[in-house]
C-alpha positions as CSV (number, residue, x, y, z in Angstrom):
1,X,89.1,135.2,27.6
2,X,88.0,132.5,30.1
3,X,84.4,131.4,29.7
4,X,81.9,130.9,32.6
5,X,81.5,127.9,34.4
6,X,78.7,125.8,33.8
7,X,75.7,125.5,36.5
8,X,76.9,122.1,37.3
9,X,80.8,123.4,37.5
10,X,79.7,126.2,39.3
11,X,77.7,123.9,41.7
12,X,80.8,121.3,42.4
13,X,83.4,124.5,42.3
14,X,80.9,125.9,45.4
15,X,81.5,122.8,47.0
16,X,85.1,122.8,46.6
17,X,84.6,126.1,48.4
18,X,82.9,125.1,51.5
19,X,85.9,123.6,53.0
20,X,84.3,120.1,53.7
21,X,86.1,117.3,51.6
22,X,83.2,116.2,48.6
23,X,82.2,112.9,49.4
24,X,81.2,110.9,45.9
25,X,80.3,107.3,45.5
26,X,80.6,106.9,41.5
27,X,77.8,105.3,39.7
28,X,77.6,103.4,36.3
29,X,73.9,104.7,35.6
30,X,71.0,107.0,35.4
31,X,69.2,105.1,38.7
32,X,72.8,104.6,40.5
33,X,72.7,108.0,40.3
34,X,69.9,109.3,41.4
35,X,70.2,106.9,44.6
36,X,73.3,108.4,45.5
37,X,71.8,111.7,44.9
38,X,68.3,110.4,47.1
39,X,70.8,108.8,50.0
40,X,72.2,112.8,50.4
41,X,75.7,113.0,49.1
42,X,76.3,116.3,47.2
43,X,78.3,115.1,43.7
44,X,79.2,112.1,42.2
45,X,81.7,110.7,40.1
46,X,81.1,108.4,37.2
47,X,83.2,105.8,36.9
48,X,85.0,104.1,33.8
49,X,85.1,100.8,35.3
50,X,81.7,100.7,36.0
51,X,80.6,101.6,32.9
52,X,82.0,99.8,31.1
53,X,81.0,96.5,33.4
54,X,77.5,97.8,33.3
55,X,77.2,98.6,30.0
56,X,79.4,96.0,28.4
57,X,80.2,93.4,30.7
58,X,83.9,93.9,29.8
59,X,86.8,95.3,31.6
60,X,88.1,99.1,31.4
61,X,90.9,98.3,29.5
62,X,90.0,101.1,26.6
63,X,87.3,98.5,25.0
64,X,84.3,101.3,25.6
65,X,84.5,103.8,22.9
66,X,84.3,107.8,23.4
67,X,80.7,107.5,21.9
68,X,79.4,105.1,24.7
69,X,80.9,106.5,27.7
70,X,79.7,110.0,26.7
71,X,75.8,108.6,25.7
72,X,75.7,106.7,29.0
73,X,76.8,110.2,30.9
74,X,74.5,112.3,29.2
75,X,71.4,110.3,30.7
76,X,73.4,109.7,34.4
77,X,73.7,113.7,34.4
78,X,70.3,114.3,32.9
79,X,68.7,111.9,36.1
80,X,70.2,114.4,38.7
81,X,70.8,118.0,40.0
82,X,74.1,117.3,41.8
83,X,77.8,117.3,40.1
84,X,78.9,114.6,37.9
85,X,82.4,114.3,37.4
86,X,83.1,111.8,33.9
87,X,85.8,109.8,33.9
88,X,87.3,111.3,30.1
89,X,90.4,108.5,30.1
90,X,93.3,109.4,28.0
91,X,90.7,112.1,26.1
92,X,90.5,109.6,23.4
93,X,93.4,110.7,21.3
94,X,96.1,113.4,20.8
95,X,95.3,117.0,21.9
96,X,92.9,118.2,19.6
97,X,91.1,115.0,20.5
98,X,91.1,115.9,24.4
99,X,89.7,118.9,23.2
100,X,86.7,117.2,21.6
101,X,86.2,114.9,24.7
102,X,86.2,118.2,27.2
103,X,83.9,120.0,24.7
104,X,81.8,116.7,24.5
105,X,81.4,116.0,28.6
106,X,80.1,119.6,29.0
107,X,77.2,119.5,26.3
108,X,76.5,116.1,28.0
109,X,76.0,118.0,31.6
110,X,79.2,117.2,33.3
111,X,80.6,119.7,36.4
112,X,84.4,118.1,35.0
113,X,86.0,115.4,33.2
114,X,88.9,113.6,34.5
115,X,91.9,113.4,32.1
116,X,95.1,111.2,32.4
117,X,98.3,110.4,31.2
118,X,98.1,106.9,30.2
119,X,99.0,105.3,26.7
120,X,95.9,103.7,24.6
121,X,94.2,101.4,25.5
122,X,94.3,102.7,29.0
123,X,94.1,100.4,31.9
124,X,92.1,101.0,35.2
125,X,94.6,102.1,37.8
126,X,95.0,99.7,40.1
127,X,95.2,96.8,37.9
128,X,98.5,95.8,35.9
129,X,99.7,96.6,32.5
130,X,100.0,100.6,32.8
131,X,102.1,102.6,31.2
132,X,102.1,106.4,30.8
133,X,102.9,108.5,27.7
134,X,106.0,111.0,28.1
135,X,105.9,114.1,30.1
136,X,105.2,117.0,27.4
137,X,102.2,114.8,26.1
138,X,101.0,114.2,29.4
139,X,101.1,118.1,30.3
140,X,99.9,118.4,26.3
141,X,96.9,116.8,26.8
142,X,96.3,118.8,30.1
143,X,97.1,122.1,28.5
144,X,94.8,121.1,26.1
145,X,92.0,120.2,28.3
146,X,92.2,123.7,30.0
147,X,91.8,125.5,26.6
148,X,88.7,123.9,25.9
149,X,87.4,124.4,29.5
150,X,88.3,128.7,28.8
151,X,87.6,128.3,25.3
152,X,84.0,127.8,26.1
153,X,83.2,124.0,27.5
154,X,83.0,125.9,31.0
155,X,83.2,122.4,33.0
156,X,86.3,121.9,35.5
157,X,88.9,119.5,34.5
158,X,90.5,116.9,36.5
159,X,94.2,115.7,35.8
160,X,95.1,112.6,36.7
161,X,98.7,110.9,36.8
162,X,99.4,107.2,36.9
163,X,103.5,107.6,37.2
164,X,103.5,106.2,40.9
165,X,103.2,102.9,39.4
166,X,105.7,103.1,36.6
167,X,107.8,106.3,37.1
168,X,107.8,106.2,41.1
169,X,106.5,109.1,43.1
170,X,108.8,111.8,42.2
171,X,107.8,111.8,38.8
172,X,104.1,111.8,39.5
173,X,105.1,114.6,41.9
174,X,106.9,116.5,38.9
175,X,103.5,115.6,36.5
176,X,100.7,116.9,38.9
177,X,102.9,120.0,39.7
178,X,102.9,120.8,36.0
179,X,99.2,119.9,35.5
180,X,98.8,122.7,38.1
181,X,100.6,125.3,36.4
182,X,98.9,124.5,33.2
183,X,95.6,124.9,34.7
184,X,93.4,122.1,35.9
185,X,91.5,122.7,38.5
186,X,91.7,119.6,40.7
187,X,94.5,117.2,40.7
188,X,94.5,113.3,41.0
189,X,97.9,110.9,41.7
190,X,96.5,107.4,41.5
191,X,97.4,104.8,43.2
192,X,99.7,106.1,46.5
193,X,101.0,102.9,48.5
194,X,100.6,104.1,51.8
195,X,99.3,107.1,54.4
196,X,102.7,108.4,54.1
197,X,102.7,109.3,50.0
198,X,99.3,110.8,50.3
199,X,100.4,113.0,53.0
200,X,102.8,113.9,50.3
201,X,101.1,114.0,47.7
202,X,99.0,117.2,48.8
203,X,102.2,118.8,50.9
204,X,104.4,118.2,48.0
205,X,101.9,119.8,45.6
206,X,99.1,122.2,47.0
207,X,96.0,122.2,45.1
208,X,92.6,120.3,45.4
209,X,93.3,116.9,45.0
210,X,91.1,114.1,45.1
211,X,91.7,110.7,46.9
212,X,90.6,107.5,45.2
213,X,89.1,104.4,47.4
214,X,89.2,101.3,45.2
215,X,88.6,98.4,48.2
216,X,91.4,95.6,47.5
217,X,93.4,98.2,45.7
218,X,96.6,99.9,46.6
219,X,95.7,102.2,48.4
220,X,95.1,102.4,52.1
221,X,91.2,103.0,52.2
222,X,90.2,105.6,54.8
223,X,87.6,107.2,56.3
224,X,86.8,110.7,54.9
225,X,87.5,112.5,57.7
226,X,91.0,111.1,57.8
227,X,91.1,112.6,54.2
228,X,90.5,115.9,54.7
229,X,93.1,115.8,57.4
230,X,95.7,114.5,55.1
231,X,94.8,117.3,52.9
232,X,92.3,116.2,50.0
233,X,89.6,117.8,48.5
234,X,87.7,115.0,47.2
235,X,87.0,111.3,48.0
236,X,85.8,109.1,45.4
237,X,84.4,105.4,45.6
238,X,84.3,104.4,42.5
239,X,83.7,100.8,42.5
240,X,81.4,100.6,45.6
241,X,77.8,100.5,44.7
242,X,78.9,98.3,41.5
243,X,80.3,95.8,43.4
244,X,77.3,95.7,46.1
245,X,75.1,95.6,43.5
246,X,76.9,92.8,41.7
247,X,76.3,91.2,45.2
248,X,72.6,92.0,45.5
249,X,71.9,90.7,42.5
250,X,74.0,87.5,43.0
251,X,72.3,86.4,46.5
252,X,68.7,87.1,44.9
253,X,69.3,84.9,42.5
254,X,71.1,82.1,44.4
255,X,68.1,82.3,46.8
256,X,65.7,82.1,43.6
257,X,68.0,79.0,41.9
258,X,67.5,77.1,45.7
259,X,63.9,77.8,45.2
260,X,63.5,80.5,47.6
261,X,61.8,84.2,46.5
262,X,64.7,86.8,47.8
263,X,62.1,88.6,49.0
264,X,63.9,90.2,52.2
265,X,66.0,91.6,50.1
266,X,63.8,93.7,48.0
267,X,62.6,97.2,47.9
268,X,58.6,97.7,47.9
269,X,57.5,97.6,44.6
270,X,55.5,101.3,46.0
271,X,59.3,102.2,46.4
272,X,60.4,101.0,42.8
273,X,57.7,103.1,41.3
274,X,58.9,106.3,43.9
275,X,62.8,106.0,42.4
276,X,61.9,106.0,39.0
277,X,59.6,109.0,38.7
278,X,55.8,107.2,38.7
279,X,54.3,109.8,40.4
280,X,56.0,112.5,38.7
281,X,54.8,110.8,35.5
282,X,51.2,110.7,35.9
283,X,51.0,114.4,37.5
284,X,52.5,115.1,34.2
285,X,50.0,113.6,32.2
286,X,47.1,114.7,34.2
287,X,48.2,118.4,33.4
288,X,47.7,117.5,29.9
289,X,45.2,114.7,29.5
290,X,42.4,116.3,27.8
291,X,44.3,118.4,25.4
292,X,44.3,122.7,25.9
């Protein structure tokens, strides 16, 4: 018996619904979040990459453990009402292990996790080193995934394939087809060289698939109208607001190591206080200062 989709699932499946391609800059934490969330866009996706820069200063290359990818979610989901989709990796270990990670992403407030077929340590998918485990595993760990999501988890899952870079597209092709038939919900082929192998990507294989937009990657990065004419579903940036962060941050200081305040560059501190829930706060505690 299938179980019911979570709000949050059932918010991002409405979505899916509408017919207009869901826009989602990824975010590493709680306040990326809720500034994608404050600038309009209607889900997000949170990015491995980014995490694990943010929260570890090292590269996604499998060094962030289950543990801390799945604590730093909880809070991102707990800062907003819109979608999060968690980047779940490999699902941390053989099937019953997928399970775990799909069961773990929903109780942390997820709308889906992404799963994929890489070996462990995984590596982000437009940099080198990948390498996929064998077709039955990779449909395995899908099948799996989908279990979890009827069994009760009731968040949406996400499979992704990284075969275009070591298998060619065919046998991505063959993967996401099978990922289909064994259930997921939404379908992701990383890493298409050109227009040409996304148009496809979603002829070859009709689903929901989402497009990935990694600037300096390799693939073609388009506008998001342009996606939803090639076919997809869903558009994800997932190393945008990192990366002009990293910048922000990297101007303010030079401008403060030359002596100069950055301050052209900042928000008002009135606006810092807005973001982060000031206000909010001390109507709280005026509701309860004094006791009953």
């Amino acid at each position: 018996m299938t179980a019911p989709l979570t709000p949050a699932a059932a918010k991002l499946r409405a979505l899916l619904q509408s017919g207009e391609i869901v826009q989602m800059p990824a975010v590493f934490d709680p306040l990326s979040a809720r500034l994608v969330e404050e600038a309009g866009f209607a889900a997000s996706f949170m990015s491995g990459f980014a995490v694990s820069a943010a929260r570890l200063a090292l590269p996604d290359t499998g060094l962030i453990s289950y543990g801390e990818i799945v604590d730093q979610g909880r809070n991102i989901c707990a800062a907003v009402d819109i979608p999060v989709i968690g980047d779940g990796d490999t699902g941390y270990g053989n099937a019953v292990n997928v399970k775990r990670t799909v069961r773990g992403y929903a109780a942390a407030g997820f709308a889906a996790v992404m799963i994929e077929d890489q070996v462990w340590p995984k590596r982000c998918g437009h940099t080198k080193g990948k390498a996929v485990v064998a077709f039955d595993e990779a449909v395995a760990r899908i099948r799996a995934a989908c279990d979890a999501r009827d069994e009760g988890a009731g968040i949406m899952i996400l499979a992704r394939t990284d075969a275009r870079a070591t298998h060619g597209l065919d046998e991505a092709l063959r993967r996401a087809e099978a990922f289909k038939t064994a259930g997921a919900d939404m379908l992701f082929v990383e890493a298409p060289e050109t227009e040409a192998e996304m148009r496809r990507i979603c002829e070859a294989v009709p689903g929901r698939h989402l497009a990935n937009m990694v600037e300096e990657g390799a693939t073609p990065v388009l506008p998001a109208e342009t996606l939803q004419d090639i076919g997809y579903s869903l558009v994800a940036w997932p190393l945008t607001l990192l990366s002009a962060a990293m910048k922000a941050m990297r101007d303010g200081l030079a401008d403060m190591k030359a002596g100069r305040h950055p301050d052209s560059q900042l928000l008002s501190f009135e606006e810092l206080r807005r973001i982060v829930g000031f206000e909010d706060y001390y109507g709280e505690d005026d509701r309860y200062a004094g006791g009953a």
